[in-house]
N, C-alpha and C positions, 0 to 999 in steps of 0.2 A: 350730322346728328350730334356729335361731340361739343361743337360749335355751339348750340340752340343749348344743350346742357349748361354749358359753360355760361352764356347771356343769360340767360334764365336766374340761374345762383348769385352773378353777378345784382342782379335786376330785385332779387330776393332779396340782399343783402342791401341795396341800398332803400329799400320801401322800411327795411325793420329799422334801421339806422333813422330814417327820416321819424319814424313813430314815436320811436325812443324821445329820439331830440324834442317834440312837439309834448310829449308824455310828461317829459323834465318840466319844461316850460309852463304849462298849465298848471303844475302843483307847487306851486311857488309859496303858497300858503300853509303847503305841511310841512315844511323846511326849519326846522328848529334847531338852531346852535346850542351845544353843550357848555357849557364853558366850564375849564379846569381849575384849579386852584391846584398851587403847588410851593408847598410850603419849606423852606430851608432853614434849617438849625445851624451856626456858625459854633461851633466849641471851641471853649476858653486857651487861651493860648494859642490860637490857629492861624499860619501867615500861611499868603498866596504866596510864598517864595519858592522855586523848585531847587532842589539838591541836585548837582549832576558830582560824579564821583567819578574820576579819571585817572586814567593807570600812566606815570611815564616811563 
């Protein structure tokens, strides 16, 4: 009995998986990229150099 439970969820689980996949597939048309802009301000004076400060 445990068994036929177990097949069963297994068998559930892969029909939902399969609908999903085919669900994706088909709406290929509602798919619309956002795209970001990402704007950076450099201020004056400013190196890419790092500071390491070391004790001896």
């Amino acid at each position: 009995m445990r068994n036929n439970i177990l097949g069963g969820l297994v068998i559930f689980m892969v029909v939902l998986t399969c609908l999903l996949m085919i669900d994706d597939i088909s709406n290929t048309e509602n798919n619309t990229s956002d795209q970001i802009s990402v704007e950076i301000e450099q201020p004056e004076n400013h190196t890419d150099l790092a500071i390491i400060e070391t004790e001896e």
